[in-house]
C-alpha positions as CSV (number, residue, x, y, z in Angstrom):
1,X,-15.0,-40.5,-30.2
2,X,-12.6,-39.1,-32.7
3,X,-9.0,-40.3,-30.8
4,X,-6.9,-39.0,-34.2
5,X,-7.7,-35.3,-33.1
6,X,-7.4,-35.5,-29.6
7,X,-3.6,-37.2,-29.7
8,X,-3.0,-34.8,-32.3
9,X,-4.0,-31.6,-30.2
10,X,-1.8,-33.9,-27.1
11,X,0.8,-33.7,-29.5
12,X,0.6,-29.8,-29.7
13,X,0.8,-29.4,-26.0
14,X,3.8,-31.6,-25.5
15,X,5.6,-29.5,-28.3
16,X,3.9,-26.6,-27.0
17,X,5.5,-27.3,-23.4
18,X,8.8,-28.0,-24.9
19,X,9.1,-24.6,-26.0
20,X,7.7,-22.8,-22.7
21,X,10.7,-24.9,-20.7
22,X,13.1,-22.7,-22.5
23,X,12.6,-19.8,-20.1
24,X,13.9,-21.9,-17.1
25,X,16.4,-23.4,-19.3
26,X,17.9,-20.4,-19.8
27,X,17.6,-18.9,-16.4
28,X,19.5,-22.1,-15.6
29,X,22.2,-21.1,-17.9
30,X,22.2,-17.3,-16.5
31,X,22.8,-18.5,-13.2
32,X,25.1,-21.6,-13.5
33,X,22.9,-23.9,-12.1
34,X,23.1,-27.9,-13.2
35,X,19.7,-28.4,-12.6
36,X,18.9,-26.8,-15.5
37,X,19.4,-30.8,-17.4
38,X,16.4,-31.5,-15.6
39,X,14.4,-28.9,-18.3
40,X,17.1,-30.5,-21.2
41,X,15.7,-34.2,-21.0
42,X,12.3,-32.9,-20.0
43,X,12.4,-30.8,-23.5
44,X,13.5,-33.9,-25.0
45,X,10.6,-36.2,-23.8
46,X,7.9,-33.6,-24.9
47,X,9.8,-33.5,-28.2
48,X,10.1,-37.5,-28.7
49,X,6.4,-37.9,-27.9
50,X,4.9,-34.5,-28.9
51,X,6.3,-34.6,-33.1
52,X,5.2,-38.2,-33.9
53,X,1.5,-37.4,-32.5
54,X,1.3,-34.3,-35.1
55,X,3.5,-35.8,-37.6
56,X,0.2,-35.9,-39.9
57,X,-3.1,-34.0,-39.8
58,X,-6.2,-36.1,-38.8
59,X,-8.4,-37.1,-41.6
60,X,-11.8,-36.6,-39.6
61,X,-12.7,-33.2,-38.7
62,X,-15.4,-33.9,-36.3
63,X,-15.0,-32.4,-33.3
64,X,-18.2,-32.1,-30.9
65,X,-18.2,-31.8,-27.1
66,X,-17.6,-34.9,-26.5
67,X,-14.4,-34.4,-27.8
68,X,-13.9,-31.0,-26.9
69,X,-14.4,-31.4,-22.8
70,X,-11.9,-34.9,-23.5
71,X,-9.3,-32.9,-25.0
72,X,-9.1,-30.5,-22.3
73,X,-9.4,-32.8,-19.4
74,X,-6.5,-34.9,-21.0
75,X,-4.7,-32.2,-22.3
76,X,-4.1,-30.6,-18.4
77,X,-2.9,-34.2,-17.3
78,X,-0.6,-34.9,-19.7
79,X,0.5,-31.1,-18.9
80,X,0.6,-31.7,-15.5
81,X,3.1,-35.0,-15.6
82,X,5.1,-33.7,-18.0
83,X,6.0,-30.0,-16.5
84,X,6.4,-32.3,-12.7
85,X,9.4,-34.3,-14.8
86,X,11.7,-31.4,-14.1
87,X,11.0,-31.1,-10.2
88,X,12.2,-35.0,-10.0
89,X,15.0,-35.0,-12.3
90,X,16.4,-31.8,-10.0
91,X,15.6,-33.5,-6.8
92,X,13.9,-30.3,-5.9
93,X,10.5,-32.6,-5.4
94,X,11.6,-35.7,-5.8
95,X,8.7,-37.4,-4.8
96,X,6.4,-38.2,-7.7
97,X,2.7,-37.4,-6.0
98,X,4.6,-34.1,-4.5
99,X,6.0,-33.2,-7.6
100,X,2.2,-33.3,-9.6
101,X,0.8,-31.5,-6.8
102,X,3.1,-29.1,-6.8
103,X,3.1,-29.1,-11.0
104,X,-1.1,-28.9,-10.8
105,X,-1.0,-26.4,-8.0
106,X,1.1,-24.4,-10.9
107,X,-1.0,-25.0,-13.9
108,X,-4.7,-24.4,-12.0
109,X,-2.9,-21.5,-10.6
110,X,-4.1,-22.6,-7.4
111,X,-0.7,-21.9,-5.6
112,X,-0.9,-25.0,-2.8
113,X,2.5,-25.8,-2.0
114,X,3.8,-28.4,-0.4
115,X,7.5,-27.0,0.4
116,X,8.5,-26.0,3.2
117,X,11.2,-23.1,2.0
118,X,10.8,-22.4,-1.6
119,X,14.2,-20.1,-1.2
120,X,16.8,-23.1,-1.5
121,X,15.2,-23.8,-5.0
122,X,17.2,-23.0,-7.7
123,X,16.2,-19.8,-9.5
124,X,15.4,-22.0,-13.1
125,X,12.8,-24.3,-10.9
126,X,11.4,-21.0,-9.0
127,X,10.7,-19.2,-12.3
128,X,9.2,-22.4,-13.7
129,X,6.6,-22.9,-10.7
130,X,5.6,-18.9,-11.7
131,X,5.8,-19.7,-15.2
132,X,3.4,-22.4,-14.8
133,X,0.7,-19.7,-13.6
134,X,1.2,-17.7,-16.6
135,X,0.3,-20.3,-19.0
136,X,-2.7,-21.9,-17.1
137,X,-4.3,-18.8,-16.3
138,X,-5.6,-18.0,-19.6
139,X,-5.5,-21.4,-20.4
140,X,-3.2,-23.8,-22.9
141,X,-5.8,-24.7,-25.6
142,X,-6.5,-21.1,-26.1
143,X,-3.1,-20.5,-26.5
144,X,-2.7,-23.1,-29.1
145,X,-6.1,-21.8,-30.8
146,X,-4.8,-18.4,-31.0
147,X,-1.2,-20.0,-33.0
148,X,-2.6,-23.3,-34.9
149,X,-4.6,-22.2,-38.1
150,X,-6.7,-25.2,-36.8
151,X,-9.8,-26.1,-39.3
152,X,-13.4,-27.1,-38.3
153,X,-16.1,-26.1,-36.3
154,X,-14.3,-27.1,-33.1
155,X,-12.9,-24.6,-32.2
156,X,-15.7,-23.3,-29.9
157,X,-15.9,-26.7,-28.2
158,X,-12.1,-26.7,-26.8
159,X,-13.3,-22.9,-25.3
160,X,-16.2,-23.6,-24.0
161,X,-14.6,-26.4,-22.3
162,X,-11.2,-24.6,-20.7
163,X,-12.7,-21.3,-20.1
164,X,-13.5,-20.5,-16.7
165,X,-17.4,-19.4,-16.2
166,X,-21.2,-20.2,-17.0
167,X,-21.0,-19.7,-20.9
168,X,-18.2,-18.5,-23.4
169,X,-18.8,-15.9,-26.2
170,X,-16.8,-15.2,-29.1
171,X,-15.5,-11.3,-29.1
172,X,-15.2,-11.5,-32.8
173,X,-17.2,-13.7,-35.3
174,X,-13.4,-16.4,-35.9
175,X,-12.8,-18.4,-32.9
176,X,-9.2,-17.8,-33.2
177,X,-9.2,-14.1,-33.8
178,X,-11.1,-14.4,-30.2
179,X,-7.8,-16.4,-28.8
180,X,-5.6,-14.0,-29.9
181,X,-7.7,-11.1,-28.8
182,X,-7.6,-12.6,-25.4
183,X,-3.8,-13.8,-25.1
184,X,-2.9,-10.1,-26.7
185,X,-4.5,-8.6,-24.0
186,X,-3.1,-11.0,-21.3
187,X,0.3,-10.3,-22.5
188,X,0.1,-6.8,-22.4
189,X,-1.4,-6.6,-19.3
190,X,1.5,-9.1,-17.6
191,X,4.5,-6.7,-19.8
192,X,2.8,-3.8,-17.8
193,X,3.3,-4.8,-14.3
194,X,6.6,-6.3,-14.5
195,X,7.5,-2.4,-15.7
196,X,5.7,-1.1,-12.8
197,X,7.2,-3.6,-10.6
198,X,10.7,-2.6,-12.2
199,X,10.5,0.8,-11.4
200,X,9.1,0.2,-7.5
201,X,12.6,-1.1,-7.0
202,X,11.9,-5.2,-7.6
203,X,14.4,-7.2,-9.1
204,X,13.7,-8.2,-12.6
205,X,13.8,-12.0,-11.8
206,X,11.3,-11.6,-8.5
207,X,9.2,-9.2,-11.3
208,X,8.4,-12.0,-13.8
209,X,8.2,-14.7,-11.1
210,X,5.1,-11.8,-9.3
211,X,4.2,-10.9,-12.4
212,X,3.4,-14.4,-13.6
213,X,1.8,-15.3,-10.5
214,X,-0.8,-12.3,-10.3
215,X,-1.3,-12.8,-14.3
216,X,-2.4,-16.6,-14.2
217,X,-4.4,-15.6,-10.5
218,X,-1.9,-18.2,-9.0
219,X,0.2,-17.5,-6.1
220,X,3.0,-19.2,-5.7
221,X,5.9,-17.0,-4.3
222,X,9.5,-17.2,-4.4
223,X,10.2,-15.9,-0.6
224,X,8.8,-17.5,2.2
225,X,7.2,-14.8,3.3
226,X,5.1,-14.7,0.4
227,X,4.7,-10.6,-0.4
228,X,5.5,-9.5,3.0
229,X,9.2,-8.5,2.3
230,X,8.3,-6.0,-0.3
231,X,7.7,-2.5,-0.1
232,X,4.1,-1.0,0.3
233,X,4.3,0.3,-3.6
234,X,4.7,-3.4,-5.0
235,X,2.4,-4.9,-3.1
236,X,-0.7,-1.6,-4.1
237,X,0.9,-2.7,-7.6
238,X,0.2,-6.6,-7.4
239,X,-3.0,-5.4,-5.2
240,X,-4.2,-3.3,-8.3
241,X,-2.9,-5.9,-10.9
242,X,-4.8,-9.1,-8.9
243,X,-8.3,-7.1,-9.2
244,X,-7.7,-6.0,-12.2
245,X,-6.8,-9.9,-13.9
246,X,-9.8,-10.8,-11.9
247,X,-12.4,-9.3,-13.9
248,X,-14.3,-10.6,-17.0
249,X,-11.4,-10.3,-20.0
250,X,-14.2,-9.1,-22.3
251,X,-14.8,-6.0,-20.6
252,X,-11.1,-5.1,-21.5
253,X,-12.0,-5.6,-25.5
254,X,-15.0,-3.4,-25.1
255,X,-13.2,-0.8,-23.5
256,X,-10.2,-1.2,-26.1
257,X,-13.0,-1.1,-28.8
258,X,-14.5,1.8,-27.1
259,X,-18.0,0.9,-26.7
260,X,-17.9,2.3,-23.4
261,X,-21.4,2.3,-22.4
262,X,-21.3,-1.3,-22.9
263,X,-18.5,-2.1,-20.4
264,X,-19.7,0.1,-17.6
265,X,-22.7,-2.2,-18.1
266,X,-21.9,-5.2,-17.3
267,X,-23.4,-7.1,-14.2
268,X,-21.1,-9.0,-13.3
269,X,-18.1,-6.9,-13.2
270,X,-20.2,-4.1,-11.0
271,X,-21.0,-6.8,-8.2
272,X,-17.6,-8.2,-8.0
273,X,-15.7,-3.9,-7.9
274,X,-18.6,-3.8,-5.1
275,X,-18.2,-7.2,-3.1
276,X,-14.6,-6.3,-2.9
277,X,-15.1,-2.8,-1.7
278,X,-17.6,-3.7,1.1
279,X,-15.3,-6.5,1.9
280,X,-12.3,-4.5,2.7
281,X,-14.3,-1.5,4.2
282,X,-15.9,-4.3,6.9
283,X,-12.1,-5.9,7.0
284,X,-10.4,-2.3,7.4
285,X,-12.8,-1.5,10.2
286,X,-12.2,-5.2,11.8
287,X,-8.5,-5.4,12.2
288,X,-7.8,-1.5,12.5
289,X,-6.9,-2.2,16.4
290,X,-4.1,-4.6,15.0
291,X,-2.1,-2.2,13.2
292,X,-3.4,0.8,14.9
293,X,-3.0,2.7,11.7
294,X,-6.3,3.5,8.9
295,X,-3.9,3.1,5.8
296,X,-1.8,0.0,6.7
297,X,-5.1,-1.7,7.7
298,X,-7.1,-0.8,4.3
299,X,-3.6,-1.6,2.6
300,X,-3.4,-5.3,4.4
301,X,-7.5,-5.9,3.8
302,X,-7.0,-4.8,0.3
303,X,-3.9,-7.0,-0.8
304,X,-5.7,-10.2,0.9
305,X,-9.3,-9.5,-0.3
306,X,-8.3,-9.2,-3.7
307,X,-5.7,-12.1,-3.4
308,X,-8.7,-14.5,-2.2
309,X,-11.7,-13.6,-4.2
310,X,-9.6,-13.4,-7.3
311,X,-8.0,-17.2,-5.9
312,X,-4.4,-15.9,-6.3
313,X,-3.4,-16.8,-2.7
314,X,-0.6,-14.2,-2.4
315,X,-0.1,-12.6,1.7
316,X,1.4,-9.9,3.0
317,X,0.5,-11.2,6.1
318,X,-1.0,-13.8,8.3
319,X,-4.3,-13.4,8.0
320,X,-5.1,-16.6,10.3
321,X,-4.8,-14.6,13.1
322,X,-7.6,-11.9,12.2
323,X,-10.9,-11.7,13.9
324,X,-13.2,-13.9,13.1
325,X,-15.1,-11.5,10.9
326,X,-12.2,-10.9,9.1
327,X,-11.8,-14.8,8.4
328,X,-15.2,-15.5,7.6
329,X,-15.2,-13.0,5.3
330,X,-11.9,-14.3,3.2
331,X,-14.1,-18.3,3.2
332,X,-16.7,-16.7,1.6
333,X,-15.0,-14.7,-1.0
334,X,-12.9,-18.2,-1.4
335,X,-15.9,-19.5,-3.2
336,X,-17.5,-16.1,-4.7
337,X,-14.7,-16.1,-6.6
338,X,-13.3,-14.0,-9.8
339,X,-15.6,-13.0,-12.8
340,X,-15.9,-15.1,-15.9
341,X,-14.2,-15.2,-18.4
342,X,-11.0,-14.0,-15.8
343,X,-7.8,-15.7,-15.1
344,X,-9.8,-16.8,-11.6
345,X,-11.2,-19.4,-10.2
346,X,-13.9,-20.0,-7.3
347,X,-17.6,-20.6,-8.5
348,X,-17.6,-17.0,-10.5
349,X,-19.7,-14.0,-9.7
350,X,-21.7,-14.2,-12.8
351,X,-22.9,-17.4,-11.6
352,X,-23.9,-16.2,-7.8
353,X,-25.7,-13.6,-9.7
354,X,-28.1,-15.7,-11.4
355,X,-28.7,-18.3,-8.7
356,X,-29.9,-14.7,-6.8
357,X,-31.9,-13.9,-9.8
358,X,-33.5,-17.4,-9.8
359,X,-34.2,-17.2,-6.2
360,X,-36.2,-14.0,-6.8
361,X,-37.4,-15.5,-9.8
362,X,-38.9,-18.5,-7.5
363,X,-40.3,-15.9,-4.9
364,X,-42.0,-13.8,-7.1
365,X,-43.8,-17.0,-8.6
366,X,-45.1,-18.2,-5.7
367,X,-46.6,-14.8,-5.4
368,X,-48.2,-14.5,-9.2
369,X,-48.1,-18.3,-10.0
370,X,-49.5,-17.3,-13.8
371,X,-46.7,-13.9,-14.1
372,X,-44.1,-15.1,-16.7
373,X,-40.7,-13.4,-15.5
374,X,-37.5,-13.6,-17.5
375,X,-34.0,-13.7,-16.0
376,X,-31.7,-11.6,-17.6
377,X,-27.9,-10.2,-17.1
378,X,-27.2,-7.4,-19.0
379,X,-30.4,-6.4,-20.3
380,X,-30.3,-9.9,-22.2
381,X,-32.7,-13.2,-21.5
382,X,-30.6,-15.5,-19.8
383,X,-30.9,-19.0,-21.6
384,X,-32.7,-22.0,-20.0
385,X,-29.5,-23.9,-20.9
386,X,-27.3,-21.8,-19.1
387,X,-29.7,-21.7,-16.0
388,X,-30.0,-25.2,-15.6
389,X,-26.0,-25.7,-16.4
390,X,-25.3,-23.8,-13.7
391,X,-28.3,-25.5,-11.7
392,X,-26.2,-28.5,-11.6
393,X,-22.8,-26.7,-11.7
394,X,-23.6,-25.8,-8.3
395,X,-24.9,-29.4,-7.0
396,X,-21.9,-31.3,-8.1
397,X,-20.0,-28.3,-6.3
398,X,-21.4,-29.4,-3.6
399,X,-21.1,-33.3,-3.5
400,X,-17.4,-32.1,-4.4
401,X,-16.3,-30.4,-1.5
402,X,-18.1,-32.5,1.0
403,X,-17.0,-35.5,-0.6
404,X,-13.6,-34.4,-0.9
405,X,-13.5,-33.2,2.7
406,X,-14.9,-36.5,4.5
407,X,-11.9,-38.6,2.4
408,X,-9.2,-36.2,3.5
409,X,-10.6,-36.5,7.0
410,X,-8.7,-39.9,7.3
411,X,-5.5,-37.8,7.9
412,X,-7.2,-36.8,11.4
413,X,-6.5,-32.8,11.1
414,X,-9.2,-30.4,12.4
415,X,-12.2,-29.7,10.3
416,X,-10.9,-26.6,9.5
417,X,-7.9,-27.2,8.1
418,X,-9.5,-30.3,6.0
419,X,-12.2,-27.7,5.1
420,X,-10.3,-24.8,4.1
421,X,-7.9,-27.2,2.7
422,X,-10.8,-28.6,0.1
423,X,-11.9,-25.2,-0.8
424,X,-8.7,-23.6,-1.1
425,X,-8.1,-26.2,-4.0
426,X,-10.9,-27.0,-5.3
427,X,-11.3,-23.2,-5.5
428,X,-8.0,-22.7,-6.5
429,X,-6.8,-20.2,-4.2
430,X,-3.3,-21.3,-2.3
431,X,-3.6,-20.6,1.3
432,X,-6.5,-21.5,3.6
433,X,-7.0,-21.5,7.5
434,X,-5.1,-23.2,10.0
435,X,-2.3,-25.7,9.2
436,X,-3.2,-24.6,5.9
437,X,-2.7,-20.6,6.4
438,X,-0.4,-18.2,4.5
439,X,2.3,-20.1,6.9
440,X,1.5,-23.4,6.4
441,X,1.8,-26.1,3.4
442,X,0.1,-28.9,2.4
443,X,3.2,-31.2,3.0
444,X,1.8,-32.5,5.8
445,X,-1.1,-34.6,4.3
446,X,-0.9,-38.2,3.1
447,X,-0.3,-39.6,-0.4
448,X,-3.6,-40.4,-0.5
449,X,-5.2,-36.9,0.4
450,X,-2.7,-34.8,-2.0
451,X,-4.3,-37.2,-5.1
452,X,-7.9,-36.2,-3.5
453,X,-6.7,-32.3,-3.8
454,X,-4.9,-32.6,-7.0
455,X,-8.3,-33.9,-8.4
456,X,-10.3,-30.8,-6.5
457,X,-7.6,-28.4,-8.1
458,X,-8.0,-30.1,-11.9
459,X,-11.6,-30.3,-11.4
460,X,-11.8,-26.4,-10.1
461,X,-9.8,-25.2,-12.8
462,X,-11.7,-27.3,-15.4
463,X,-15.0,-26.6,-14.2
464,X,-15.5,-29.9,-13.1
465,X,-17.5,-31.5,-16.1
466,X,-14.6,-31.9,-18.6
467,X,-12.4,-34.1,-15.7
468,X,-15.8,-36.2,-14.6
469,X,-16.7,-37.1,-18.3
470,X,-13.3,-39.7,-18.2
471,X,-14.8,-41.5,-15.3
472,X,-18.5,-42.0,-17.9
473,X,-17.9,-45.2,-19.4
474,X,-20.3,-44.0,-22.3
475,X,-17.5,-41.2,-23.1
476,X,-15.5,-43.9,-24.5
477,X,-17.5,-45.2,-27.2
478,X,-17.2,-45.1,-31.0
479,X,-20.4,-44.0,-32.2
C-alpha cells in the first residue's frame, strides 16, 4: 500500500474543501449572519491539516487499485467529517451523528434529511447542504483530476473507482482531459438552469440552492415543501434538468463532438428515455382521478418519476398517498436508477440491461447447449470482466439492503418505512414511503440506525467495493 499518495491526494481534498466553503462564507457575509464563523474555523482546520499533507510530492508513483478504491473510500469520509464541522459549530445540527448524516446525505447526493424545517436555517448553511450536491455529483477526485497535473498511471484507477456505473471509459486518450471534459460539461449544464430558473421568476439564492441539487441528482430543498411552492414552469425546468443530468455524460461529448449517429445509439440511454416514459404514461393514467385534470397529472408523474429514477428526491407533492400502482412503480425505479456515467445513483440502467441480456443469454443455452452467443451493448462484446463485476455487484446489493434492513428493524418501525428507508439510501434518492415520504425525515431513527444508513448512502454512492475494501484486513498490507 502506497500511504504517501493517498495522504497526499487527502491533503488535496481538505484544501480542496477549504476553498468550496467560501461560497457559504460569503453568503454569510451577504446576509449578516454570525454563523458564517462556523465556515471560518472550518476553513481553517482543512487548511492546518490539508497543506502539511501536500507540503511535498510523494516519491513513489505507484498507484494500482488497491490504492485507487482506498483513496476514494477515504477521501469521501474525511469529506464527510470535515464539511459536518460547520453544522456543529452553528448549532444548526449540533449533534455529531446528525450532523454526518446530514453532511453524507449532501455529498452522496442522496438528500435524506433529518430536520424537521430546513427554513429557520440560515441561508449560508442552506446553500452549503445544496452546495454539497454539486460537488459530489460528479464526484471530488474527478474534480481534482481535471485541476492537479497529477503524474502516473493512476489516474484511471481514482475514476474507475468514484464514477458511478459498470465500467469507466476515457472520452479522450489523457485521463485528465476526460475530467475536464466531464466537469466542463457539468458546469455548463448547472449555469444553464439557474438562467432558466432566473427568468421563470425564482430568486437567485433558491436558483443555485435547485440548481445545485438537480446538478449533483441530490435533493435537498430549502422550503419545506420541497418544489411544491414553485410555479409549474420551474418545476417542467428542474423536471427537464433532473432527466437530463440523469443520463450517461458521454452521450453529451458525442453529441458536442457531433458524432450523432453514435449518441442516438446508445443502449442504455434509449431504455432509461423509455422506462421513464412508460412510467409516467401508467402513473398519468393512475392518479388522473386525483387531480381531475390530464396536464397537472402528467406534470406531477413527470416531476416525481424523473426525481426517483434519477435518485434526486425532489416532490412537488406527496406521492405517499398515490395508488398503489403509482407507488410500486416509484420502488422500482428507486433501484433502476440513472444511467452510468450520470450524476445518479440506484443500480444503473446499463447494468439491468445486461443482467437481461445474460438472462437471455442463459435461456437460449439451455436451448442450443453447443451455440456460442456473445453479449453485447452497443454493437460491442461485452467483457467477461465486466459481466461477472456486475454478477457480484448485484449479490452484495443484495446482502446490503437486507442486511441493512433487519439491523434498522431494532428501531420497531413498519417494514415499509425500514425498507424504503434502506433503499432510499442506499440508492441514494431522499424520500421513501411512509414515515419516510416526501413529508417525513429520517430524525426519528436511533443513533445506531442513522450510522447503518450513512454506510448504505457511502456505499451507494461509492459503489460499494471501494467502502468494503477498508473492512479486508489484506488491504492493509505492505507488499
Amino acid at each position: 500500500m502506497n500511504y504517501s499518495i493517498i495522504f497526499y491526494i487527502i491533503g488535496w481534498i481538505l484544501k480542496l474543501e477549504a476553498i468550496f466553503m467560501f461560497l457559504p462564507g460569503i453568503t454569510a457575509v451577504i446576509y449578516g449572519e454570525t454563523s458564517g464563523f462556523a465556515f471560518l474555523i472550518t476553513i481553517i482546520i482543512c487548511l492546518a491539516l490539508g497543506i502539511p499533507l501536500t507540503w511535498k510530492k510523494p516519491s513513489k508513483k505507484a498507484f494500482y487499485t488497491k490504492e485507487g478504491f482506498v483513496t476514494v473510500a477515504l477521501s469521501w469520509i474525511v469529506l464527510s467529517i470535515m464539511g459536518a464541522l460547520p453544522f456543529i459549530f452553528s448549532g444548526s445540527i449540533p449533534n455529531p451523528v446528525d450532523a454526518i448524516f446530514e453532511t453524507v446525505s449532501g455529498f452522496t447526493t442522496t438528500g435524506a434529511s433529518i430536520l424537521a424545517d430546513v427554513e429557520i436555517l440560515p441561508h449560508c448553511v442552506l446553500i452549503w447542504r445544496s452546495f454539497t450536491h454539486w460537488i459530489g455529483g460528479m464526484g471530488v477526485l474527478v474534480f481534482i483530476l481535471s485541476l492537479l497535473p497529477l503524474t502516473g498511471g493512476y489516474h484511471m484507477n481514482l475514476m474507475k473507482a468514484e464514477s458511478p456505473g459498470p465500467s469507466v471509459s476515457k472520452l479522450v486518450p489523457k485521463v485528465q482531459s476526460t475530467a475536464k471534459i466531464l466537469y466542463g460539461i457539468y458546469f455548463v449544464m448547472t449555469v444553464i438552469q439557474i438562467i432558466l430558473l432566473l427568468l421563470g421568476g425564482m430568486p437567485l439564492f433558491d436558483s443555485l440552492c435547485a440548481a445545485f441539487g438537480t446538478a449533483g441528482t441530490g435533493g435537498f430543498g430549502i422550503k419545506s415543501d420541497s418544489m411544491a411552492g414553485y410555479s409549474t414552469y420551474l418545476q417542467v425546468v428542474i423536471t427537464i434538468f433532473m432527466i437530463l443530468f440523469g443520463i450517461n455524460f458521454n452521450a453529451y461529448f458525442l453529441l458536442i463532438t457531433r458524432k450523432f449517429a453514435q449518441a442516438f445509439k446508445m443502449e442504455e440511454v434509449r431504455y432509461y428515455l423509455g422506462i421513464i416514459a412508460i412510467a409516467v404514461l401508467i402513473i398519468t393514467c393512475n392518479i388522473y382521478h386525483m387531480y381531475g385534470s390530464v396536464s397537472e397529472s402528467l406534470q406531477q408523474a413527470a416531476f416525481q418519476v424523473g426525481s426517483i429514477i434519477t435518485t434526486t428526491g425532489y416532490a412537488t407533492t406527496d406521492f405517499n398517498l398515490w395508488p398503489e400502482i403509482s407507488r410500486t412503480i416509484l420502488v422500482m425505479l428507486m433501484f433502476i436508477g440513472a444511467c452510468a456515467g450520470s450524476t445518479g445513483g440506484g443500480i444503473k440502467v446499463s447494468r439491468i440491461l445486461i443482467l437481461c441480456k445474460t438472462i437471455r443469454k442463459e435461456l437460449h443455452i439451455f436451448l442450443h447447449p453447443n451455440a456460442v452467443k456473445k453479449i453485447k451493448m452497443d454493437g460491442k462484446v461485452i467483457p467477461h470482466e465486466v459481466l461477472r463485476s456486475t454478477n457480484i455487484f448485484i449479490i452484495v446489493y443484495i446482502l446490503i439492503i437486507a442486511g441493512s434492513v433487519f439491523l434498522i428493524a431494532f428501531d420497531d418501525f413498519d417494514l415499509i418505512t425500514n425498507f424504503t428507508a434502506v433503499t432510499a439510501t442506499f440508492n441514494n434518492i431522499g424520500p421513501g414511503l411512509e414515515l419516510v415520504g416526501p413529508i417525513g425525515n429520517f430524525g426519528m431513527f436511533s443513533w445506531f440506525s442513522k450510522i447503518v444508513l450513512t454506510f448504505d448512502m457511502l456505499a451507494g454512492r461509492l459503489e460499494i467495493f471501494p467502502l468494503l475494501l477498508l473492512f479486508v484486513r489484506d488491504t492493509w498490507k505492505k507488499f
